[in-house]
C-alpha positions, 0 to 999 in steps of 0.5 A: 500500500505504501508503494501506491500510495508514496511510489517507490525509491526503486521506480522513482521516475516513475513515481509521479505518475504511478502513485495514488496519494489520495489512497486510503487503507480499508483492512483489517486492523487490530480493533477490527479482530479483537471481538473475534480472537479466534474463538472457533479456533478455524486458523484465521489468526495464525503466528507470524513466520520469522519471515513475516517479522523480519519483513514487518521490523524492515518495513519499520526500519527502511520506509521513510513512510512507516518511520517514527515520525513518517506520516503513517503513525497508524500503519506503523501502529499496526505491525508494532501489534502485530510484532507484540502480540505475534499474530496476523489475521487472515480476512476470513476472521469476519465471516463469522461477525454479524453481517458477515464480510459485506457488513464489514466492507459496507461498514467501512466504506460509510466511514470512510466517506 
């Protein structure tokens, strides 16, 4: 999301033209997963792999965007939880929410308007 939001410092002849400043994150965020904790015990919260925390920590490190004081603080947020808690949420988490995965897309599209 960063990439198509900021560009990219690998294509940055080409940022100008290929970048969406105006995007806006729809996801999964933690408050979004926190009445659902895994109660089914179905696997829609797994631990990250040393893979998905090495990526996560240099996400945090390298990206002017992610850094301490970049212009995404929520982002950022996001995969410090992530990283304390070690787990990652896959989408299917709200299909079991009232209203389902629609509900929730129709939910966030209306606030974030």
């Amino acid at each position: 999301m960063s990439t198509y939001k900021y560009g990219s410092m690998a294509h940055a002849h080409d940022n100008a033209r290929l970048n969406v400043p105006g995007l806006r994150w729809m996801g999964l965020r933690t408050l979004d997963i926190i009445a659902t904790a895994d109660r089914a015990g179905d696997g829609t919260l797994t631990q990250l792999t040393a893979r998905d925390r090495k990526k996560a920590i240099g996400m945090m490190s390298n990206s002017p965007v992610l850094a301490a004081d970049g212009p995404e603080q929520e982002w950022r947020a996001e995969l410090q939880q992530m990283l304390m808690v070690n787990l990652k949420a896959e989408l299917e988490i709200l299909y079991d929410q009232e209203e389902g995965l629609e509900g929730w897309i129709d939910r966030k599209m209306a606030t974030s308007s």
